[in-house]
Z-matrix of the N, CA and C atoms (Angstrom, degrees):
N
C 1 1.447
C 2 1.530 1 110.62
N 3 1.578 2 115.76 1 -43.93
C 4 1.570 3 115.96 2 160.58
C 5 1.298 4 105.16 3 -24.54
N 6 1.512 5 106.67 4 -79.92
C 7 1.522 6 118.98 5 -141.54
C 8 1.915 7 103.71 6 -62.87
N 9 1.116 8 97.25 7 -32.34
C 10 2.103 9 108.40 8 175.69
C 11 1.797 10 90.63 9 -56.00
N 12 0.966 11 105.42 10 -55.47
C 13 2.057 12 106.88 11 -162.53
C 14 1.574 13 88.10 12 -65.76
N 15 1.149 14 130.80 13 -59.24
C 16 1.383 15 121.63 14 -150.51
C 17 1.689 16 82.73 15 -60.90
N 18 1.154 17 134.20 16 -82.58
C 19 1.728 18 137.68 17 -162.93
C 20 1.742 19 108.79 18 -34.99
N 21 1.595 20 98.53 19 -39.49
C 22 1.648 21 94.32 20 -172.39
C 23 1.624 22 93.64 21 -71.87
N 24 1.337 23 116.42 22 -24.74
C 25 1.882 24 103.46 23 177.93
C 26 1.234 25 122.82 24 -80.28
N 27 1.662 26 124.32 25 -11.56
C 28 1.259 27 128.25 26 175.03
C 29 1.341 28 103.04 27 -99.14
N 30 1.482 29 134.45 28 -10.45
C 31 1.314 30 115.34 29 145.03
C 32 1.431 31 128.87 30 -68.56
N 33 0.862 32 105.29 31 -23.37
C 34 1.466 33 116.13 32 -168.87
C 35 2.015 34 103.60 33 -83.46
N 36 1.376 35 106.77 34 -40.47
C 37 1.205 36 101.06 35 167.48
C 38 1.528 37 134.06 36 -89.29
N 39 1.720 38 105.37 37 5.58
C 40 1.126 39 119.90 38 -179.18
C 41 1.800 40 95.31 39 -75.67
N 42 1.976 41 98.31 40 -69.20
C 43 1.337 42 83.61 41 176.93
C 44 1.473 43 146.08 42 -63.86
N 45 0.822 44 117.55 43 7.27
C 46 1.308 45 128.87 44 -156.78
C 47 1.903 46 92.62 45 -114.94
N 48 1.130 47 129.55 46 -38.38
C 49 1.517 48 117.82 47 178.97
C 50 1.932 49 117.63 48 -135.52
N 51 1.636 50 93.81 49 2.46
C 52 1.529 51 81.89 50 -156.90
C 53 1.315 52 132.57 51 115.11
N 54 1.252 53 134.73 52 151.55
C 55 1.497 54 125.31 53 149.66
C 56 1.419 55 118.39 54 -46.60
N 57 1.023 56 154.34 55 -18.44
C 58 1.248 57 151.57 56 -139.36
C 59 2.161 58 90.91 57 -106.81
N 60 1.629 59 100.14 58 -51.23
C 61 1.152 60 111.18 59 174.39
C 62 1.900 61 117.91 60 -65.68
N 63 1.204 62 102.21 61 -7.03
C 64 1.962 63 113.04 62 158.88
C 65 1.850 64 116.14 63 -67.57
N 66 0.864 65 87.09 64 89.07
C 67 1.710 66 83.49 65 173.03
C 68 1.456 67 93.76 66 -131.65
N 69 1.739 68 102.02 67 169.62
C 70 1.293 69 105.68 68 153.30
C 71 1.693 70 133.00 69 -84.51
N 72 1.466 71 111.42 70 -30.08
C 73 1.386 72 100.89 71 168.24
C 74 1.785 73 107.16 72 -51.74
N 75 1.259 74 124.34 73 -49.19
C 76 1.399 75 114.03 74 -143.06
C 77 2.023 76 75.65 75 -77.66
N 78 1.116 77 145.04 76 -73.52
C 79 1.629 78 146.30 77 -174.17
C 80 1.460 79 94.33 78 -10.57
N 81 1.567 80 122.03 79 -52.46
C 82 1.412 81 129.60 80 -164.75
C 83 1.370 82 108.31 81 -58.00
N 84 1.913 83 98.70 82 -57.35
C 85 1.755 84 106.79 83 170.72
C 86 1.471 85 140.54 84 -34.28
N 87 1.481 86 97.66 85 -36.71
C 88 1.235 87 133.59 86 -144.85
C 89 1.662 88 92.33 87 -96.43
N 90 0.744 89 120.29 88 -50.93
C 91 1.910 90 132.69 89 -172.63
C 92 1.746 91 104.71 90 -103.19
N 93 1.508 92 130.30 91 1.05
C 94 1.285 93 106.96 92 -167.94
C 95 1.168 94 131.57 93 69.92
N 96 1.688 95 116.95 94 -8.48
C 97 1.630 96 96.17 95 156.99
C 98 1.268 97 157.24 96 -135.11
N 99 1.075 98 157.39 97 -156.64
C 100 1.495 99 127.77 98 -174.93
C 101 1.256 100 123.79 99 -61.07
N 102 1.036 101 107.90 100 152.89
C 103 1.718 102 89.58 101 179.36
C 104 1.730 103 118.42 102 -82.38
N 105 0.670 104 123.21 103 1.51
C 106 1.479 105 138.61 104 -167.88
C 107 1.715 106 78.22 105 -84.22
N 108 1.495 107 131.81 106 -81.16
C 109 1.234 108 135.31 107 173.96
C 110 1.438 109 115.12 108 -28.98
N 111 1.592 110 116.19 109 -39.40
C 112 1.518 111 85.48 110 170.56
C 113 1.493 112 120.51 111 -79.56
N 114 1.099 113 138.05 112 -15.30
C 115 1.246 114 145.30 113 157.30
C 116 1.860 115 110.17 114 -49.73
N 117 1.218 116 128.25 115 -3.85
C 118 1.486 117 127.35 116 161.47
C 119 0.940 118 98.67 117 -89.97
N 120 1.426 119 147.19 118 -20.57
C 121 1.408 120 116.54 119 -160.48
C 122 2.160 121 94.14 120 -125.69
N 123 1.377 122 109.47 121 -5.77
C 124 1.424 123 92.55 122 -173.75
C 125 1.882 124 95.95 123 -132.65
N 126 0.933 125 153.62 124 114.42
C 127 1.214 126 141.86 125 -173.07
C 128 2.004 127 118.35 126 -69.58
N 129 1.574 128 97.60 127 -28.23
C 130 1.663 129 109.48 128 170.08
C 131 1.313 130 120.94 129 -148.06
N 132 1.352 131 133.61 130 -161.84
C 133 1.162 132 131.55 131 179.35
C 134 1.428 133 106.27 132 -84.46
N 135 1.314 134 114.36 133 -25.62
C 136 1.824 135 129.06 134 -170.14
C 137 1.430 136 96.88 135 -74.94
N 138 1.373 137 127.90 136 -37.81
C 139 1.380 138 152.61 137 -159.68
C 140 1.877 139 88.66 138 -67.30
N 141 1.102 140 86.72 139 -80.42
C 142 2.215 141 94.65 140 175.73
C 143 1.365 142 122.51 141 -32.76
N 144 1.737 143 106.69 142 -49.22
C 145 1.154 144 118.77 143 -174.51
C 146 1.604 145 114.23 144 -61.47
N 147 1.561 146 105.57 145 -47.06
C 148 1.428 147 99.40 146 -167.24
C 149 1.385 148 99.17 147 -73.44
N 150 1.457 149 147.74 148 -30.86
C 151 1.624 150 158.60 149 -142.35
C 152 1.914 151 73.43 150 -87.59
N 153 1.282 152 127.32 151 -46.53
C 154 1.022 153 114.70 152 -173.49
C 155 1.386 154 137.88 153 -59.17
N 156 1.698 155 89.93 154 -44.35
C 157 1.565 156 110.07 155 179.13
C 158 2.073 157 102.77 156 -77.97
N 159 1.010 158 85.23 157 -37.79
C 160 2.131 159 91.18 158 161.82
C 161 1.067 160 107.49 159 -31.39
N 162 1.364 161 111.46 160 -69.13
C 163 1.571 162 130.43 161 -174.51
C 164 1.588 163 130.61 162 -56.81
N 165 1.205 164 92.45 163 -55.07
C 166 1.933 165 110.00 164 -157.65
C 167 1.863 166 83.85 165 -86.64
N 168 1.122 167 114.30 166 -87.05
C 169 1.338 168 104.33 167 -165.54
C 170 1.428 169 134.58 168 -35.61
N 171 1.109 170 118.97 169 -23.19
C 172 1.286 171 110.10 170 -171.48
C 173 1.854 172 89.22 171 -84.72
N 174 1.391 173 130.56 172 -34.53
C 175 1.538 174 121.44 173 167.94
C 176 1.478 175 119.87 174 -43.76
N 177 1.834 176 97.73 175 -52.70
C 178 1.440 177 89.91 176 173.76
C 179 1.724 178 126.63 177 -66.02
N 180 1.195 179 100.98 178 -27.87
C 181 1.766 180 89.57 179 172.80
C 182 1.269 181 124.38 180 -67.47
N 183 1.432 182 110.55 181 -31.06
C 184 1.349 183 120.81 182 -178.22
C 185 1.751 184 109.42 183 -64.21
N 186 1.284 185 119.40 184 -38.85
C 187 1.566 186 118.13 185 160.87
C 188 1.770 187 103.47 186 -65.79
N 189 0.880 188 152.19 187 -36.83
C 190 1.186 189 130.65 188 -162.56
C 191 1.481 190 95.14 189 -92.53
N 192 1.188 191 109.08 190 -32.88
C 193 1.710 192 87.07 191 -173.26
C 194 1.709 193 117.54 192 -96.27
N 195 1.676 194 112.57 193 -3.11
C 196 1.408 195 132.09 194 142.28
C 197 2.129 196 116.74 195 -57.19
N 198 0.947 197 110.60 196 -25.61
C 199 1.481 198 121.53 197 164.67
C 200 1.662 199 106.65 198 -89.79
N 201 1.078 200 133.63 199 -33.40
C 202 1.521 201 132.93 200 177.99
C 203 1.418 202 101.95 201 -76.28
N 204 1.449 203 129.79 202 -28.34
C 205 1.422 204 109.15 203 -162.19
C 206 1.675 205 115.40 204 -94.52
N 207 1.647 206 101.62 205 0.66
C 208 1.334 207 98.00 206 -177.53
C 209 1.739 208 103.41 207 -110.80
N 210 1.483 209 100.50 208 11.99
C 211 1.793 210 103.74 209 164.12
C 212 1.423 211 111.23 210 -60.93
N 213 1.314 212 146.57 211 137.90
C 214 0.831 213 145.05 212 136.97
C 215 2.304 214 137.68 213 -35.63
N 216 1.425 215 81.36 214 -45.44
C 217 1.567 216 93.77 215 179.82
C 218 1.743 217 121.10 216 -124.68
N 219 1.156 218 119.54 217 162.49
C 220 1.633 219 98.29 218 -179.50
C 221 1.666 220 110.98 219 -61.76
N 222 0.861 221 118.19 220 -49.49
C 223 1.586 222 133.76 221 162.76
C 224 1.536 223 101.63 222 -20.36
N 225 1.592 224 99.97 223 -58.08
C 226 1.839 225 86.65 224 -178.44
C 227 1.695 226 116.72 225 -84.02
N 228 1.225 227 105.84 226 -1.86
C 229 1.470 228 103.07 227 -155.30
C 230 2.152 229 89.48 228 -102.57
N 231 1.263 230 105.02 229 -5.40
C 232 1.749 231 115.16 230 171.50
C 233 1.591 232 90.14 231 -96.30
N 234 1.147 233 139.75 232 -67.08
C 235 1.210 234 121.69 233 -174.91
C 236 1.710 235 111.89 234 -49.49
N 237 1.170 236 97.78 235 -50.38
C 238 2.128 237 92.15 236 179.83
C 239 1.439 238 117.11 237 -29.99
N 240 1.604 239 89.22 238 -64.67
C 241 1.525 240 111.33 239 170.88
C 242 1.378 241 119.60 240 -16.41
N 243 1.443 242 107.64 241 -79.87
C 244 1.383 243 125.53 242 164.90
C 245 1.299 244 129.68 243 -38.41
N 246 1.630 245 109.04 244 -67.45
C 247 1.388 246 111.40 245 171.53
C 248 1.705 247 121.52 246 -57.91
N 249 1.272 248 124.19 247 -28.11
C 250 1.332 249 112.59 248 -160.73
C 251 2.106 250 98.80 249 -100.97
N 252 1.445 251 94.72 250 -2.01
C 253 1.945 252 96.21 251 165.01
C 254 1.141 253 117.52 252 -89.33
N 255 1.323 254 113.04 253 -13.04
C 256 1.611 255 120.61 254 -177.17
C 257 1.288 256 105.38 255 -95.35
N 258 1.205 257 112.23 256 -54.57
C 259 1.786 258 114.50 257 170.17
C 260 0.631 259 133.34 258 -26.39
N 261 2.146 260 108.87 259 -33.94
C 262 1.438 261 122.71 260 177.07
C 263 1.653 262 120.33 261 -81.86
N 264 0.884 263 105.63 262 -7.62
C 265 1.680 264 114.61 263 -168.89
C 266 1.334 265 96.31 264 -43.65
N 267 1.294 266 120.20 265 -68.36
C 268 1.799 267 121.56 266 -173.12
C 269 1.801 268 108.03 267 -37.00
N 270 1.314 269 106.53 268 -45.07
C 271 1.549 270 110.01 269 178.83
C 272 1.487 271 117.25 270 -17.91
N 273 1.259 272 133.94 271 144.58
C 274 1.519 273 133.32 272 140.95
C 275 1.403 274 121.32 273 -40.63
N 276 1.250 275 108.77 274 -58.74
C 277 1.599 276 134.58 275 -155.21
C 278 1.840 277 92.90 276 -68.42
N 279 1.432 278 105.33 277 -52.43
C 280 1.575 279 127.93 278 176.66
C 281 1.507 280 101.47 279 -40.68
N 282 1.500 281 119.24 280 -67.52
C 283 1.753 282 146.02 281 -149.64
C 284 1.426 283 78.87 282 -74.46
N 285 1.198 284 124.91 283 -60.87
C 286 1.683 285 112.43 284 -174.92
C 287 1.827 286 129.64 285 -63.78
N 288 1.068 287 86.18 286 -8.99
C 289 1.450 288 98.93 287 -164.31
C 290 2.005 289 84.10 288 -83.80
N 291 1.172 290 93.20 289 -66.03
C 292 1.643 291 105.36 290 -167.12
C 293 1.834 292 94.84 291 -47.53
N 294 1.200 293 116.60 292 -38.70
C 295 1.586 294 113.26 293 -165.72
C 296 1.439 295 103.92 294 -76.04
N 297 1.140 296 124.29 295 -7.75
C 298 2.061 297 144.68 296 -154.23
C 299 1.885 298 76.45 297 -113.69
N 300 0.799 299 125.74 298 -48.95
C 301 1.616 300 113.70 299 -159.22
C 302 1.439 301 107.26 300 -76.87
N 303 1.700 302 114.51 301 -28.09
C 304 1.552 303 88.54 302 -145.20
C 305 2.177 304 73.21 303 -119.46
N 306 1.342 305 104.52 304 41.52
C 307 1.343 306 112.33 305 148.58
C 308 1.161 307 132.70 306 -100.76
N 309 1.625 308 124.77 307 169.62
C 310 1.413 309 117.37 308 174.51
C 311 1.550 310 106.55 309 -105.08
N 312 1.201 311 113.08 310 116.49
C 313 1.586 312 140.51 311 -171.05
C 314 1.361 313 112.76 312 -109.02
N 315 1.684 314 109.09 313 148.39
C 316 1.696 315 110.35 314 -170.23
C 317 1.437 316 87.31 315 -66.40
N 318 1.493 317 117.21 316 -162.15
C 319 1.709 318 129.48 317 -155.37
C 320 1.795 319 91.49 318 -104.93
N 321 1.490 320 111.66 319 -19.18
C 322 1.690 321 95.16 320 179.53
C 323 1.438 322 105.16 321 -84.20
N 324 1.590 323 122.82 322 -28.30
C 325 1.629 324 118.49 323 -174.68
C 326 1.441 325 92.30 324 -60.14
N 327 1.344 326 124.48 325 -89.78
C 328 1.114 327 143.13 326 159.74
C 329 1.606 328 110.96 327 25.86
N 330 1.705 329 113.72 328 -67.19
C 331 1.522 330 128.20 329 -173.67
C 332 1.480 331 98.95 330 -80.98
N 333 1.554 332 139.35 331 -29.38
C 334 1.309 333 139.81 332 174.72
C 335 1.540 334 109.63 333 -65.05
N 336 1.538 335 125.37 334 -40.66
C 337 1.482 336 127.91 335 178.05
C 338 1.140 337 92.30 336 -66.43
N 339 2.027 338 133.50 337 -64.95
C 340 1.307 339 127.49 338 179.92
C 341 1.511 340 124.59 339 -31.85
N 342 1.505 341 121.12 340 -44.47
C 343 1.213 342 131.99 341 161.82
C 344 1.339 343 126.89 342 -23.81
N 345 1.723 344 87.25 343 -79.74
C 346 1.430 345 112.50 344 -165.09
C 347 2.184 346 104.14 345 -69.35
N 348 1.059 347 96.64 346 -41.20
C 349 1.561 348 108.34 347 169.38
C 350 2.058 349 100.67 348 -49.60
N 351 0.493 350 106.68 349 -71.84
C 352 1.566 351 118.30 350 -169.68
C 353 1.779 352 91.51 351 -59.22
N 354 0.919 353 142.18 352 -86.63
C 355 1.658 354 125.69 353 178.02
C 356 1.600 355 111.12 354 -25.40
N 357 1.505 356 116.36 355 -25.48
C 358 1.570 357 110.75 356 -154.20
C 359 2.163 358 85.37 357 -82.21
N 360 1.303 359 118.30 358 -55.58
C 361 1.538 360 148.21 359 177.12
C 362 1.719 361 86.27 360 -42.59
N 363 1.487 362 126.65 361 -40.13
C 364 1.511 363 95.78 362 -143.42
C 365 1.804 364 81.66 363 -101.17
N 366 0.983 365 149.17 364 35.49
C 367 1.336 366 153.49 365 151.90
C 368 1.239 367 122.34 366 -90.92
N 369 1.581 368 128.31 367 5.85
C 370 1.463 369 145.01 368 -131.67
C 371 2.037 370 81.86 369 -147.26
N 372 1.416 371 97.05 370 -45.31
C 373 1.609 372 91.31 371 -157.13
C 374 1.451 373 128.91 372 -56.05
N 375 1.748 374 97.27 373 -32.35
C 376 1.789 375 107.89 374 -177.73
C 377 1.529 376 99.40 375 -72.89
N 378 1.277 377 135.16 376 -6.90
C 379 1.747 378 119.02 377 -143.69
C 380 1.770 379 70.74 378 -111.53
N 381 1.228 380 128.74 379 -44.83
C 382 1.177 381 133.80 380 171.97
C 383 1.773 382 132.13 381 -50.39
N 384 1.456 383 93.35 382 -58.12
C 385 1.891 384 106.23 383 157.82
C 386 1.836 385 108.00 384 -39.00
N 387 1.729 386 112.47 385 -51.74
C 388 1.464 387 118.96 386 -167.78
C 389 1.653 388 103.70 387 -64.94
N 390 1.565 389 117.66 388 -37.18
C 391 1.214 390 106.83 389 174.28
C 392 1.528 391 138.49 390 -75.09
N 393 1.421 392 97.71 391 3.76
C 394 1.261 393 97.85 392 159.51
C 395 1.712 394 103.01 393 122.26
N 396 1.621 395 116.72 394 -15.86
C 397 1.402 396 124.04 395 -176.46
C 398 1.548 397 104.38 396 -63.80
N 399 1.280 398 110.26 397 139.92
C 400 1.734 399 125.32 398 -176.00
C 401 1.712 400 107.52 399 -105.96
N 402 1.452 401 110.14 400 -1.97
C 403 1.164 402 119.58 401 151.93
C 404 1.625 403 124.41 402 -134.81
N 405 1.126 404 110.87 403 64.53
C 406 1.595 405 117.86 404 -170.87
C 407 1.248 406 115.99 405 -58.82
N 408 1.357 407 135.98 406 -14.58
C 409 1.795 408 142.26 407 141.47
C 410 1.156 409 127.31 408 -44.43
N 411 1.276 410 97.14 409 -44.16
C 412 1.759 411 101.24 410 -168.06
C 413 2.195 412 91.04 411 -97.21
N 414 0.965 413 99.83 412 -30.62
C 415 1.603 414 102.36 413 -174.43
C 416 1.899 415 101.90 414 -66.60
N 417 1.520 416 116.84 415 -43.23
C 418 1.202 417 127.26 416 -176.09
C 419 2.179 418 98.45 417 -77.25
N 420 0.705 419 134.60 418 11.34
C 421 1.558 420 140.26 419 -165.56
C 422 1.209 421 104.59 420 -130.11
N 423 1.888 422 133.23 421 -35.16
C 424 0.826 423 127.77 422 157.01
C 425 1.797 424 130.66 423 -87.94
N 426 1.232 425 90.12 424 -29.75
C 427 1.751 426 93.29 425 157.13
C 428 1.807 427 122.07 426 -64.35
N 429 1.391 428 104.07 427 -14.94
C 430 1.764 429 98.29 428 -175.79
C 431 1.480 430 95.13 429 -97.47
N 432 1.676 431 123.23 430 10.23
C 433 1.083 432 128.08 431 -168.71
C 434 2.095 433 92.72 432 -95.05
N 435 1.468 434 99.54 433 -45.61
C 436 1.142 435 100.00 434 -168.73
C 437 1.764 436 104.05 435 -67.27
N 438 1.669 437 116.46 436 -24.44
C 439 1.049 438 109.92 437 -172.32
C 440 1.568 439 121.69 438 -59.22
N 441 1.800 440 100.93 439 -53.34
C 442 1.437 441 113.67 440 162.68
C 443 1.275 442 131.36 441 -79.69
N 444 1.247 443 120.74 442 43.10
C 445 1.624 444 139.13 443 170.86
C 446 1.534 445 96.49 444 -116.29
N 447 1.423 446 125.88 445 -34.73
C 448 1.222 447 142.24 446 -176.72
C 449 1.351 448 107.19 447 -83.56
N 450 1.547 449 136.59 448 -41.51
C 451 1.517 450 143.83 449 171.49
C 452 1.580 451 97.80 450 -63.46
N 453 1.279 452 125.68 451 -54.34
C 454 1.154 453 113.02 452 171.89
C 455 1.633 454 142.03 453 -61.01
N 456 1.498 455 90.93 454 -3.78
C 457 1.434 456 100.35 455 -162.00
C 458 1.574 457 99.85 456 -100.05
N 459 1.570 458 104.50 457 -26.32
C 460 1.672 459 124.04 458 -172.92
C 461 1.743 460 86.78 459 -75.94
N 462 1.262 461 110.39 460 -72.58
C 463 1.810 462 122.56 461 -175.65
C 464 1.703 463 106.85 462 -34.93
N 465 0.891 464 115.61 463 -11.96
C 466 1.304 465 118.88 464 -174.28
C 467 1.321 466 105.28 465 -97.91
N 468 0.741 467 147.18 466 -10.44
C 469 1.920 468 138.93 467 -122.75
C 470 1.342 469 121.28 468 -4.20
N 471 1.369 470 113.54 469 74.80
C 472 1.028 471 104.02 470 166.52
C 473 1.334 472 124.26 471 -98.49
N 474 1.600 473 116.08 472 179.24
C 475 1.190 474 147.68 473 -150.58
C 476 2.213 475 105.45 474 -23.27
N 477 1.323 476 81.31 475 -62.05
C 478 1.076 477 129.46 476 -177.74
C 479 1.629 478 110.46 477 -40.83
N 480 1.435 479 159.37 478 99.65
C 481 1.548 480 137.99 479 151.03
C 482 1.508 481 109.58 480 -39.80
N 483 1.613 482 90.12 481 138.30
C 484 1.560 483 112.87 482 178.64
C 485 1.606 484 108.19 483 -37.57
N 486 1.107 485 123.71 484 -66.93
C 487 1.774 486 148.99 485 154.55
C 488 1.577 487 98.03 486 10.22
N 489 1.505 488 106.68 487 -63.66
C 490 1.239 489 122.68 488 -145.70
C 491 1.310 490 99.32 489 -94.86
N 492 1.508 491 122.37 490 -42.30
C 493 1.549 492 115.92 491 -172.11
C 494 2.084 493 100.77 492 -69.31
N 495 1.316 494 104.49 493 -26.91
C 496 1.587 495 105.17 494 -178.20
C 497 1.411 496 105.31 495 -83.71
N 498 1.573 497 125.95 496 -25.02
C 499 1.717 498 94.88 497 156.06
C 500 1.564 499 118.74 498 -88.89
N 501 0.897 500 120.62 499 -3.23
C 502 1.766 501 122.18 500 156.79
C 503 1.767 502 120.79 501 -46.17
N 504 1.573 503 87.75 502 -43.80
C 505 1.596 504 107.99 503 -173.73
C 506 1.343 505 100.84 504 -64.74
N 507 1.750 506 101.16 505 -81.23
C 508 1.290 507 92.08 506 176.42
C 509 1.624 508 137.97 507 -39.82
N 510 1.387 509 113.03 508 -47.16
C 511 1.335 510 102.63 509 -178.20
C 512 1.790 511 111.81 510 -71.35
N 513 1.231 512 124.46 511 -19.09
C 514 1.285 513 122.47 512 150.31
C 515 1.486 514 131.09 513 -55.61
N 516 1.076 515 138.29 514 -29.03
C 517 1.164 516 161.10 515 110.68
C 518 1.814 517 122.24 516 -2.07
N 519 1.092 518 102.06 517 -75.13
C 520 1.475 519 109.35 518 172.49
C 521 1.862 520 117.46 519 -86.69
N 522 1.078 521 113.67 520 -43.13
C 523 1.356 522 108.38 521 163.75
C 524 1.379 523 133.65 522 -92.84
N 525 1.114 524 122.53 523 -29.21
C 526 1.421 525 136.60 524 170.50
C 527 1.493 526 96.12 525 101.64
N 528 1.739 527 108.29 526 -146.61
C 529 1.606 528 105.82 527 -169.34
C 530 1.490 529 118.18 528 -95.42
N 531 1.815 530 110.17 529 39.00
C 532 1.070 531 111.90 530 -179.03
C 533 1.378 532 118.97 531 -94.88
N 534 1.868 533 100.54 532 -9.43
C 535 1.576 534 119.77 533 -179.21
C 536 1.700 535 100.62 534 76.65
């Protein structure tokens, strides 16, 4: 139950400030306990991160690819894709993930996001193979490219409503830059 509170507090302080806002005093703050105690259950900050990405990602794929399986066509099952990663942006689990990525991490966090990133892409590839792509890897790698050009664009607030940058995506996505 520790180790659940300590993660639900480094999500919570992921989104809310960043990596920078990951420490162990504030984890300690955050759950009530010493900080010396959080050091039993996490050995570093890299230590949290990956227990995190352990955790959260494989949930989040499981919603996106729980939204792909009730698509009917590959067409819908690339839009799912899309729509149900963007959907997540508001998420905790999401806000931390994005705040975990665009940190500087030892080389094992680092290869665990690579991991978990690459399982999230390879659920994209068969709906992709059906549409006709002769490289559905590299086609599914650049479409999760368009996805997180779009997370960033939502994470930002920009100009734009969320709504609108995710039918951009999508229709970028399925048609390319023909609109």
């Amino acid at each position: 139950m520790q180790r659940a509170a300590l993660l639900d507090a480094a999500r919570s302080l992921l989104s809310e400030g960043g990596t920078d806002a990951l420490t162990f005093p504030a984890l300690a703050e955050r759950t009530g306990l010493a900080r010396s105690s959080v050091y039993e259950y996490f050995r570093s900050r890299a230590a949290v991160v990956e227990e995190l990405c352990e955790v959260d990602f494989p949930v989040w794929a499981a919603e996106v690819s729980a939204a792909m399986e009730h698509a009917a066509t590959p067409e819908d099952r690339v839009e799912a894709y899309v729509r149900r990663q963007l959907a997540l942006v508001g998420d905790r689990r999401h806000r931390a993930v994005v705040a975990i990525s665009a940190s500087e991490l030892d080389a094992g966090a680092r290869e665990k996001i690579r991991a978990a990133h690459g399982g999230l892409v390879a659920i994209v590839v068969e709906a992709l193979a059906h549409l006709g792509h002769t490289e559905p890897r590299l086609a599914a790698m650049l479409l999760q490219g368009v996805v997180d050009a779009a997370v960033r664009r939502i994470e930002l607030g920009a100009a734009e409503d969320p709504e609108t940058i995710t039918d951009a995506a999508v229709n970028m996505a399925l048609r390319g830059l023909r609109g």
